[in-house]
C-alpha positions as CSV (number, residue, x, y, z in Angstrom):
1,X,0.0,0.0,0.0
2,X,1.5,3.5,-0.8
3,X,0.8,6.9,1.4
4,X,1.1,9.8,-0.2
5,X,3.8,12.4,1.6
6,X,5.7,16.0,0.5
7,X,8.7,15.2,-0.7
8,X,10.7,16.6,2.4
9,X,14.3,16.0,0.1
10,X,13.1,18.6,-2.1
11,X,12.9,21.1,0.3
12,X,16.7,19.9,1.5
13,X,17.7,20.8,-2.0
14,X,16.3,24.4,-1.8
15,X,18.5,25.0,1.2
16,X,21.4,23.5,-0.2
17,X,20.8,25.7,-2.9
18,X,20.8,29.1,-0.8
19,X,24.1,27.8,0.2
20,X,25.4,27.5,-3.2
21,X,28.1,30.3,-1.9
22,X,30.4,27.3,-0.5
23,X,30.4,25.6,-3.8
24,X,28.2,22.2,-2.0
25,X,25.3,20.9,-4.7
26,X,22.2,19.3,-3.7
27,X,22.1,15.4,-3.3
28,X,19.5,15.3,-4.9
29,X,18.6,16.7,-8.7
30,X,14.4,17.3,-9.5
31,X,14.6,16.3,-13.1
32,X,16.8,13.7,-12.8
33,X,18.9,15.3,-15.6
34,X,21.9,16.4,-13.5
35,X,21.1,20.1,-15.0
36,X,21.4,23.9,-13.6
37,X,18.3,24.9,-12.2
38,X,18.5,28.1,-14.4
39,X,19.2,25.9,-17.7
40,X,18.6,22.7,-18.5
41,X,22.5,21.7,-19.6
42,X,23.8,21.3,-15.6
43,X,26.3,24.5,-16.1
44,X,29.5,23.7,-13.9
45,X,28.6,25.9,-11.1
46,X,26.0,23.4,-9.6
47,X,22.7,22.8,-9.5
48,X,20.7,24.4,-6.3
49,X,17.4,23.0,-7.5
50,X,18.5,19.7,-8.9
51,X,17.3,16.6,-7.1
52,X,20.1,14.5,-8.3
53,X,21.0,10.8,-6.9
54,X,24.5,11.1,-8.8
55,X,26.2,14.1,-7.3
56,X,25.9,15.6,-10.9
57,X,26.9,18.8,-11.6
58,X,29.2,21.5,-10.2
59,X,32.7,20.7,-9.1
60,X,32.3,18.9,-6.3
61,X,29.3,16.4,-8.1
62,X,26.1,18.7,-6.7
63,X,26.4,17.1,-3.2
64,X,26.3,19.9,0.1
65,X,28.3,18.2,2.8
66,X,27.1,18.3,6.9
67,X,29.7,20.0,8.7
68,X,31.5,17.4,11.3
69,X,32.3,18.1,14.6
70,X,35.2,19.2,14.0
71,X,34.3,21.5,11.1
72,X,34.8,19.3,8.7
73,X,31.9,17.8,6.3
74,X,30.3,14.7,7.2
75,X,29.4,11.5,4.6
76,X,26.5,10.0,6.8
77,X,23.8,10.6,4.3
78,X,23.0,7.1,2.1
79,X,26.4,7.2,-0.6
80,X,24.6,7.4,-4.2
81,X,22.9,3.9,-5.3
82,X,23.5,2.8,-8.6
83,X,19.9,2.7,-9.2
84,X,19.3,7.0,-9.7
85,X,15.6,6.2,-8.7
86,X,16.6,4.8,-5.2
87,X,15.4,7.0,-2.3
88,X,13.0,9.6,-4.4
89,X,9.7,10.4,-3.6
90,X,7.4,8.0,-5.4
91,X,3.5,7.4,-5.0
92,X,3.3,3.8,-6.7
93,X,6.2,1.2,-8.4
94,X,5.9,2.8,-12.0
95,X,7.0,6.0,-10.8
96,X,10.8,3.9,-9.6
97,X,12.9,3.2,-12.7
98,X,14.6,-0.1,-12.5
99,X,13.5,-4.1,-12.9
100,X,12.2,-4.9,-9.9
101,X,12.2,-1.6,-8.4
102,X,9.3,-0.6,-6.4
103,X,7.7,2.1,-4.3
104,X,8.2,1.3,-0.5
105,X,7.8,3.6,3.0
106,X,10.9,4.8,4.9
107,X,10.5,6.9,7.7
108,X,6.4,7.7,7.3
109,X,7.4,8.7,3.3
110,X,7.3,6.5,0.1
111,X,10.4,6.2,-1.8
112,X,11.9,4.0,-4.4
113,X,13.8,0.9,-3.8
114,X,15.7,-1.4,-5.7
115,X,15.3,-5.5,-6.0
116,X,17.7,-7.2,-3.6
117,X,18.4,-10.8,-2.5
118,X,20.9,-9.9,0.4
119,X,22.7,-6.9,1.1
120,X,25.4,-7.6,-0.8
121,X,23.4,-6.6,-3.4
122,X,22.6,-2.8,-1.8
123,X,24.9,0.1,-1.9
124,X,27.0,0.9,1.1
125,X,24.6,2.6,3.6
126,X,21.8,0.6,2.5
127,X,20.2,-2.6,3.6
128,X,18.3,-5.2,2.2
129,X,14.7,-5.1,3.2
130,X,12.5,-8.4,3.6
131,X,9.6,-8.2,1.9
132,X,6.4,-10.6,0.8
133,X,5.8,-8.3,-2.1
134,X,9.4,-8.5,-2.9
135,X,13.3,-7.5,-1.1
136,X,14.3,-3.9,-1.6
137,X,17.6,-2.0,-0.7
138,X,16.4,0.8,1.3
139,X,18.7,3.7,3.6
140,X,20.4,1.3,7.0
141,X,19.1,4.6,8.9
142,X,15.6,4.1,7.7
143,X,15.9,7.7,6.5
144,X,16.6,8.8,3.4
145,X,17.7,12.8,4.8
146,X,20.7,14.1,6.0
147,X,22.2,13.1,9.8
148,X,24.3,15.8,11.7
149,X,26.8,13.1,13.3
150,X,29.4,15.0,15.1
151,X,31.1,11.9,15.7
152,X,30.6,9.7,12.6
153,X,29.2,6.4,14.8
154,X,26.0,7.5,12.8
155,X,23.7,8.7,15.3
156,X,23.1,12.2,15.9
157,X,20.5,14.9,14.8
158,X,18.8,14.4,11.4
159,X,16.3,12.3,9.6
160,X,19.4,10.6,8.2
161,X,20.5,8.9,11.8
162,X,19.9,5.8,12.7
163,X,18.9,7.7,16.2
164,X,19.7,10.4,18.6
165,X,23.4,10.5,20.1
166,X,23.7,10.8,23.5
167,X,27.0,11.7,23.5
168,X,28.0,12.7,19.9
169,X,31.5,13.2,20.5
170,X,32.3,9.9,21.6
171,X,32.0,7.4,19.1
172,X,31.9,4.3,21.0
173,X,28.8,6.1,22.6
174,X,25.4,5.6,21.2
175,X,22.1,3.7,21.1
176,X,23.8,0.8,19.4
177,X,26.6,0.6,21.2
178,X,28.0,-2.1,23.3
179,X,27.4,-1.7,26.8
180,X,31.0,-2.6,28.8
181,X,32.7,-2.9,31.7
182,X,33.9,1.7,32.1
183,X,31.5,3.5,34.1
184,X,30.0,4.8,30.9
185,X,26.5,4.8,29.4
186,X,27.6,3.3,26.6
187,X,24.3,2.4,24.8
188,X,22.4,5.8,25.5
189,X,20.0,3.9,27.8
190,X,20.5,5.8,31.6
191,X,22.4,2.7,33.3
192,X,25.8,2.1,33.4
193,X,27.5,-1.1,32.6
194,X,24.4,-3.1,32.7
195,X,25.6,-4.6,29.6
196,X,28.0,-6.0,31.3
197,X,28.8,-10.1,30.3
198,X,30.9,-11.5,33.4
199,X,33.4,-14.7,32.4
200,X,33.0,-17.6,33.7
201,X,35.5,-20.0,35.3
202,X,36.4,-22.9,37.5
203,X,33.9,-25.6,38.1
204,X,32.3,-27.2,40.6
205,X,33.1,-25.6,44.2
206,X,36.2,-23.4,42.2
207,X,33.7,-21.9,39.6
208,X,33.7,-17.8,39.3
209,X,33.1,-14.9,37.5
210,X,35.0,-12.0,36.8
211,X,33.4,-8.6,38.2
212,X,32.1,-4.8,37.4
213,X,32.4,-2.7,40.0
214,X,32.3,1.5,39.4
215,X,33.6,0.9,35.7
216,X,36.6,-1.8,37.2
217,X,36.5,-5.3,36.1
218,X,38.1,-8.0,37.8
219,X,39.3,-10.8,36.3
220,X,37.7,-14.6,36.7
221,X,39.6,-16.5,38.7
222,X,38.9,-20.3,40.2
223,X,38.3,-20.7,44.0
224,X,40.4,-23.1,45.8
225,X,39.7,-27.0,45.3
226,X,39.3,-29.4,48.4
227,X,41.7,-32.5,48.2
228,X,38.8,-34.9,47.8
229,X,35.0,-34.9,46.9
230,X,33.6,-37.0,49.8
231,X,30.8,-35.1,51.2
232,X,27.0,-35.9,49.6
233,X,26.2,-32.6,49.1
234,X,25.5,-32.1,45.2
235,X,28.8,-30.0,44.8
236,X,32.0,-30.6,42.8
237,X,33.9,-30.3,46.0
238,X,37.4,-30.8,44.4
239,X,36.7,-29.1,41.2
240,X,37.3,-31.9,38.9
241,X,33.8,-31.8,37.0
242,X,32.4,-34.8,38.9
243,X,29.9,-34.3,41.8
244,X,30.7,-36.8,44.5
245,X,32.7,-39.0,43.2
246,X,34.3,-39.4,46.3
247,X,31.3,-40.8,48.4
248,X,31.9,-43.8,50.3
249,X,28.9,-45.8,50.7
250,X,28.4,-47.2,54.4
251,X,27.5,-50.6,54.8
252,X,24.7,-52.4,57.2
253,X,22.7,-55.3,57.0
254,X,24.2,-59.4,56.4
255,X,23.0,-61.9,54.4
256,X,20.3,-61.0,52.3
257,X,19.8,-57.9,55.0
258,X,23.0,-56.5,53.5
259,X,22.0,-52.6,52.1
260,X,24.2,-49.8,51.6
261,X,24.1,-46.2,52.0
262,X,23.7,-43.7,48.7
263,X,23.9,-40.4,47.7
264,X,21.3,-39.1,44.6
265,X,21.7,-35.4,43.3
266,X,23.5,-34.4,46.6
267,X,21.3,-36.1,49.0
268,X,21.9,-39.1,51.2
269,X,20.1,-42.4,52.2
270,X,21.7,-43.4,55.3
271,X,21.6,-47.1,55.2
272,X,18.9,-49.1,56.2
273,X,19.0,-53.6,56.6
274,X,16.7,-55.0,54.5
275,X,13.7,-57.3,55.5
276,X,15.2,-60.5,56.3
277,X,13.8,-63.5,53.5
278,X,13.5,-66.4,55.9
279,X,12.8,-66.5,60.4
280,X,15.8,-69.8,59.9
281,X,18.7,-70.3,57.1
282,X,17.8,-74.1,56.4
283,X,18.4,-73.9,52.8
284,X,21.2,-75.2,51.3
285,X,22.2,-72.3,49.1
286,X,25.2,-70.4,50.4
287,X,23.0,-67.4,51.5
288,X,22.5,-66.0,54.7
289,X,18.8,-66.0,54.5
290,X,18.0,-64.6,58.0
291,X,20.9,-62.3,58.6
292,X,22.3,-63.5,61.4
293,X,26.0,-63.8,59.8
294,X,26.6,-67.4,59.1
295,X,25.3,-68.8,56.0
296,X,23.0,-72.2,55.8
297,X,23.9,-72.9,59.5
298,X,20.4,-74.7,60.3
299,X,20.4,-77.0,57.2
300,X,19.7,-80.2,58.0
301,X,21.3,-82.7,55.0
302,X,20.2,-86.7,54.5
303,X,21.6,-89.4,56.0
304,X,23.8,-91.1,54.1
305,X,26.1,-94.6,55.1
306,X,25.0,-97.5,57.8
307,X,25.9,-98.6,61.4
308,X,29.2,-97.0,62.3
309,X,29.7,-95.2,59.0
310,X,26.8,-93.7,59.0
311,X,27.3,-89.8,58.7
312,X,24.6,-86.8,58.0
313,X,24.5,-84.5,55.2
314,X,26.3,-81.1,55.0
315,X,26.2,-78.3,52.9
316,X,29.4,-76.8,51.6
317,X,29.6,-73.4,50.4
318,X,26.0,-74.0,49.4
319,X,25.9,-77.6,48.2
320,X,24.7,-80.4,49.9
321,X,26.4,-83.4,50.2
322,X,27.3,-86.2,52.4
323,X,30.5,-88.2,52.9
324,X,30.1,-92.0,54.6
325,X,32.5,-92.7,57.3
326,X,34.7,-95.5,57.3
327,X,34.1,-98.8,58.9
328,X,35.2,-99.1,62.8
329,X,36.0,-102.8,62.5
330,X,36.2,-105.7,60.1
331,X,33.3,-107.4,61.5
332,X,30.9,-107.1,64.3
333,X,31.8,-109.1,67.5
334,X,31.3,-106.5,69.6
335,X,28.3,-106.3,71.5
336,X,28.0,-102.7,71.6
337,X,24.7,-101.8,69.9
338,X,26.6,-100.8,66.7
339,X,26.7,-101.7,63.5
340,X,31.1,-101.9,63.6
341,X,30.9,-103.1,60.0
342,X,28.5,-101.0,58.2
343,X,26.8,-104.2,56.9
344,X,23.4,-102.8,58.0
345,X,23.4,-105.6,61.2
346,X,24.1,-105.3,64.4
347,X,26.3,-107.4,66.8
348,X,26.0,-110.5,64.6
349,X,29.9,-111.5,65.0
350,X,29.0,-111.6,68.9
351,X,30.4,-114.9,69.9
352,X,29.1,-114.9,73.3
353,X,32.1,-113.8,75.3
354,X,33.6,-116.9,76.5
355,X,33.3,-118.6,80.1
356,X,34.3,-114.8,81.8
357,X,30.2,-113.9,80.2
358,X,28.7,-117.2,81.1
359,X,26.4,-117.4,83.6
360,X,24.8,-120.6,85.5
361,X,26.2,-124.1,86.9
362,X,25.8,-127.5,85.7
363,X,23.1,-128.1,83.3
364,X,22.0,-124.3,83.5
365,X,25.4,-122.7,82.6
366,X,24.3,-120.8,79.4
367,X,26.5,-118.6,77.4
368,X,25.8,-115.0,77.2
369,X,24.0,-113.2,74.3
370,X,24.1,-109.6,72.4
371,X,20.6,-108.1,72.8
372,X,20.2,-104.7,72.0
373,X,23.9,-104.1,72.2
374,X,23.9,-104.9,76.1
375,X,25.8,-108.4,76.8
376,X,22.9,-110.7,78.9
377,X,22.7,-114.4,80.2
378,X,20.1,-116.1,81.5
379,X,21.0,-119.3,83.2
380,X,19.0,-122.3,81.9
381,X,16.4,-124.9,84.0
382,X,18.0,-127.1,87.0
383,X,16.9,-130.7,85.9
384,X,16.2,-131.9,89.6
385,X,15.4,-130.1,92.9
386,X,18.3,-131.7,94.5
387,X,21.8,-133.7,93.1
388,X,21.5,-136.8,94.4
389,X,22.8,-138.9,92.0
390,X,26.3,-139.7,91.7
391,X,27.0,-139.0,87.7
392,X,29.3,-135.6,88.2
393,X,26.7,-133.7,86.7
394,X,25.2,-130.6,88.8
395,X,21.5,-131.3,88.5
396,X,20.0,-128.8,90.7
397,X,22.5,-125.9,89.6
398,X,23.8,-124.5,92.6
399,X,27.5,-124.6,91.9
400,X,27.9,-128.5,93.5
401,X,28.3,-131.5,91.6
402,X,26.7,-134.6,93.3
403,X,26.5,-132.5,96.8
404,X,23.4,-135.0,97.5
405,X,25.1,-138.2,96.6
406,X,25.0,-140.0,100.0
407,X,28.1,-142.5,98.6
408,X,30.5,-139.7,99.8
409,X,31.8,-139.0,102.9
410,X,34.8,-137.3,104.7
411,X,35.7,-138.5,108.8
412,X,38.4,-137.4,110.7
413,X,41.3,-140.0,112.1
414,X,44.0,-139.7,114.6
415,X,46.6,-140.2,112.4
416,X,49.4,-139.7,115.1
417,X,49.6,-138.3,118.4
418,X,52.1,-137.1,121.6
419,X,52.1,-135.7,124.6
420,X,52.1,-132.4,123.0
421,X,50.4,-132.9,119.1
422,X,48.3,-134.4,117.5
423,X,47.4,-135.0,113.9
424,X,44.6,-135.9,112.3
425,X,43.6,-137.3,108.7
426,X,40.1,-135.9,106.8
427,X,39.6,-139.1,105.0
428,X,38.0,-139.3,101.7
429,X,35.2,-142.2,101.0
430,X,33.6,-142.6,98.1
431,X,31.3,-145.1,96.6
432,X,32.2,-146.4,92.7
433,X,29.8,-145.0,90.8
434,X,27.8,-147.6,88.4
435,X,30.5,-146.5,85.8
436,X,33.9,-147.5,87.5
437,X,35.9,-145.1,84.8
438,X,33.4,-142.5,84.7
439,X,35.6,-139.5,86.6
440,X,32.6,-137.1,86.1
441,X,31.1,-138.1,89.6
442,X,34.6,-137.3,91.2
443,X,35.2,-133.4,91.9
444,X,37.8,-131.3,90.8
445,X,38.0,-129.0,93.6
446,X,37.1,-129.7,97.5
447,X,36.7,-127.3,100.0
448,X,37.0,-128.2,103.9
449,X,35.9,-126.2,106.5
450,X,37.0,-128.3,109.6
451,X,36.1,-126.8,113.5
452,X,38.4,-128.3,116.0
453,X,38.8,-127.3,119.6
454,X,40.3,-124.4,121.0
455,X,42.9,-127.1,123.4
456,X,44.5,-127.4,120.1
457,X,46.3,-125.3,117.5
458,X,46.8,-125.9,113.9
459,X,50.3,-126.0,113.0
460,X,50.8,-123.7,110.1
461,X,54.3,-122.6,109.1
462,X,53.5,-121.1,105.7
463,X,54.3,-124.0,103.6
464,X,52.2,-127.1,103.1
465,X,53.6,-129.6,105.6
466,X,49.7,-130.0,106.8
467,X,49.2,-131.7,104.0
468,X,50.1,-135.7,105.0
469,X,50.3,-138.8,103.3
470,X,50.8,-140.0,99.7
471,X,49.1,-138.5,97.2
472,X,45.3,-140.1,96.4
473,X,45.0,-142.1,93.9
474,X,44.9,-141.3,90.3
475,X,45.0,-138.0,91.2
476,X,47.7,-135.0,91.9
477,X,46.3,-132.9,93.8
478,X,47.5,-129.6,96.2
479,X,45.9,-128.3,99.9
480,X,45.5,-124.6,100.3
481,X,45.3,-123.6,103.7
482,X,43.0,-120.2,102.9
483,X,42.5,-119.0,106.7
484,X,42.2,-120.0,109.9
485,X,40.5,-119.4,113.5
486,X,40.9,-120.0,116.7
487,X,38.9,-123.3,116.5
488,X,38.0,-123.3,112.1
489,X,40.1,-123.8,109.2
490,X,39.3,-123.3,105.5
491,X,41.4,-125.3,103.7
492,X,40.8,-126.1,99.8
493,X,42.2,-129.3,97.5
494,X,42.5,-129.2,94.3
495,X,43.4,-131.7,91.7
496,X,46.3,-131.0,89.5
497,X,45.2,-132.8,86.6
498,X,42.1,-132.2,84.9
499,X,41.7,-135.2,83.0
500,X,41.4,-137.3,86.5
501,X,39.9,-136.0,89.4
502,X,39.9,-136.3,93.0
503,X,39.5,-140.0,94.6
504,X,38.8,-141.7,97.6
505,X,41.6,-141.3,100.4
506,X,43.4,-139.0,102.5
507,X,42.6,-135.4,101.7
508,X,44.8,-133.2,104.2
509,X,46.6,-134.3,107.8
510,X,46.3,-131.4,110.1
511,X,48.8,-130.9,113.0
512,X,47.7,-129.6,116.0
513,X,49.7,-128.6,119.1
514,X,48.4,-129.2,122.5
515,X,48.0,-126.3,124.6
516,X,47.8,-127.8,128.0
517,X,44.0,-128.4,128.0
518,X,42.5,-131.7,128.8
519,X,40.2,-133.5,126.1
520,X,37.8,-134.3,125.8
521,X,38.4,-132.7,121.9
522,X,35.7,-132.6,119.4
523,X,36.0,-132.2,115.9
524,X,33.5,-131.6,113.6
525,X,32.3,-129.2,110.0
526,X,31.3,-126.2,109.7
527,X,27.9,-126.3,107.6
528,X,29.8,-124.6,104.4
529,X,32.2,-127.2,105.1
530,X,32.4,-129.0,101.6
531,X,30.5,-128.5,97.8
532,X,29.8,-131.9,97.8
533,X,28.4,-134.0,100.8
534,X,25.3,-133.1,103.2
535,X,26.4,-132.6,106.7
536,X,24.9,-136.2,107.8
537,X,27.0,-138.1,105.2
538,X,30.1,-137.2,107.1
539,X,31.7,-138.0,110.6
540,X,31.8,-135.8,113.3
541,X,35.0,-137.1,115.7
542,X,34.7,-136.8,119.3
543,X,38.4,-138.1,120.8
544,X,38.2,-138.5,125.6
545,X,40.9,-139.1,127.3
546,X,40.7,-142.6,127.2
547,X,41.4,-142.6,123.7
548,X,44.5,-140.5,123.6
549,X,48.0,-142.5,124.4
């Protein structure tokens, strides 16, 4: 769309021209013929009235330079396009010469522009405008007038500036400047410094800025780095670019309790045991299931092995297994409840002890037995109430063979006497049995246990002299005295030869001294007197006076 305006370059001109005295022309020319504004042939003294884009005419090309600063003349205004239509007053796109050219606003008036694509394609000054309907070069100060710029940064006073100067002698001062770090206003815009970019430097707990303060910058420099970055606290403590790294976690908890500590975006989790997985740790799987620092110690493994090697089942670093033991013996004679052999019996080698195990006399003697692993005997029936036969067998089982066989009998005989001894014979008598050679109704051992009066004393000096006589028949045999009273003896015989045993005859002589008592003197057995014969199948001797010499 296109405004109509007045064409305030034309009334530049006409002052430019009134100044004609200092030889400056007008940048401008109004027919566009570079010609004097009193002829139409552009006479060499200039053209006042001209608006000419091409500094045509007079000797210094028609164009009235600003006066600097300084006094001298100022080149701010757009330089001269190549295009003579750019920058003059236009109402529509025919009225700007050029392909592409068209008719566009600057500052609030339409002027001509030239087809762009960047701005290298516009003059110096000049800028390339985006447009929908088209890019055109138009003035970088949106104005196509003059600018009074005392200090050439191209703001100043003027439709020609690209804005007001706040401080037109100072170039680096002005509404596009760079605001920086020297107590000045740089960018026109009341505050000091504000522009201000601080540097940056270090990291972590080292990291700095540099600093503007009353126009004086510091430079950045890095704080001091701790040795280590141990602390949970979300800073780079040692400056390395890591947060930290240095946190050691804390361990608690064993087993499947175990849990450790952390540290997340500078905040820590003290650490916490976990829930133990099991009240007992009888699993066989190398974990400490209920955290109580030893791992699978309630596991309780299988059998494995028999008797002695028998051995229960373990678990090793979390396997289970089971090792038999080795035999205690090569077989199983003891009787000890135990399988010695690991042949899944018990005791069966038992081979009943020998006779130190047996128990019972005669026809009840029994070996002993393993039962249970405890070593028993139990004696076996007597055959008869009483032994009264005369076969050496002990019927009745109480320890005596034949003990009620009447055919036996012992008696005492004054074998020899003095005035101050006397000794007498315990004689043997024994009935044959039917069975002349059978030996079994003869003992082996016969125990006396004599009482005598207290007128005499046994003669006993330590050797066997009270044994008188030749030996029995058939038999070797040997008297014991065991003890002896002052009126009893215990005196045992025992035959020497197991094959035959003791026969009829004289068993023992005992010696007694006289002690200056009268008789008479009795002699008779004491009622545990003999294994064999009852009390009335032996002589009691009663000697008077009248008998003794």
């Amino acid at each position: 769309m296109r405004r109509s305006y007045t064409h305030s370059v034309l009334a530049l001109a006409l002052v430019f021209a009134a100044a004609a005295c200092d030889d400056s022309s007008s940048p401008f020319d109004a027919d566009r013929d570079g010609g004097s504004a009193g002829t139409e042939d552009g006479g060499d003294t200039g053209d006042a009235g001209d608006l000419d884009m091409d500094s045509g005419g007079g000797d210094d090309g028609g164009q009235t330079d600003m006066a600097e600063g300084d006094g001298t003349v100022s080149d701010a205004s757009p330089d001269a396009p190549t295009d003579d239509t750019l920058c003059q007053a236009c109402e529509e796109d025919d009225d700007c010469a050029g392909e592409g050219s068209r008719c566009v606003e600057v500052a609030g008036e339409n002027v001509c522009g030239i087809a762009c694509t960047d701005d290298d394609d516009c003059p110096d000054n000049y800028k390339c405008d985006e447009s929908d309907d088209g890019n055109q070069c138009v003035p970088t100060a949106d104005s196509c007038g003059d600018c009074e710029d005392g200090d050439g940064d191209g703001y100043g006073v003027g439709a020609g500036c690209m804005g007001s100067d706040c401080d037109d002698g100072d170039e680096d001062v002005n509404p596009g400047a760079d605001d920086v770090c020297d107590g000045v206003d740089n960018d026109c815009d009341d505050e000091t410094d504000e522009g201000f970019v601080a540097e940056e430097c270090g990291v972590g707990a080292c990291a700095s800025v540099s600093t503007c303060v009353e126009g004086d910058e510091t430079a950045c420099t890095p704080g001091d780095a701790a040795d280590s970055d141990g602390t949970c606290d979300g800073i780079d403590d040692n400056c390395d670019g890591e947060t930290d790294e240095g946190y050691e976690v804390v361990e608690c908890g064993d087993g499947a309790c175990a849990n450790t500590s952390a540290c997340e975006d500078g905040v820590e989790t003290e650490c916490a045991p976990l829930e133990a997985a099991s009240d007992d740790d009888a699993t066989c799987d190398g974990e400490d299931e209920d955290c109580d620092g030893q791992v699978d110690e309630d596991y309780v493994g299988e059998q494995c092995g028999a008797g002695a090697c028998a051995a229960a089942g373990a678990c090793v670093e979390g396997e289970a297994m089971c090792m038999p033991n080795d035999p205690i013996a090569d077989d199983d004679s003891t009787c000890d409840g135990i399988d010695d052999d690991c042949d899944e019996e018990t005791d069966e080698d038992y081979d009943g002890g020998g006779d130190d195990v047996a128990c019972g006399f005669g026809v009840c003697r029994r070996e002993a037995s393993c039962v249970d692993g405890e070593v028993g005997c139990t004696p076996g029936e007597a055959e008869a109430e009483i032994d009264d036969t005369c076969d050496g067998v002990d019927q009745d089982c109480d320890g005596r063979v034949d003990d009620e066989c009447n055919a036996n009998g012992l008696s005492f005989v004054v074998s020899d006497q003095g005035d101050d001894f006397i000794h007498v014979d315990v004689l043997y008598e024994q009935e044959a049995p039917p069975d002349d050679e059978n030996q079994q109704s003869r003992p082996r051992v016969i125990e006396l246990r004599p009482v005598f009066p207290s007128a005499l004393t046994l003669v006993n000096d330590g050797d066997p002299s009270i044994v008188r006589g030749p030996p029995l028949v058939e038999a070797q045999k040997e008297a014991q005295l065991l003890s002896e009273g002052d009126d009893t003896a215990r005196i045992l015989i025992i035959s020497l030869d197991n094959a035959t045993r003791i026969g009829p005859g004289v068993l023992v002589t005992m010696r007694f001294e006289k002690n200056g008592e009268d008789a008479p003197y009795a002699f008779s057995w004491n009622e545990e007197r003999t294994t064999f014969a009852p009390p009335e199948a032996n002589e009691i001797l009663t000697l008077e006076s009248a008998d003794l010499e």
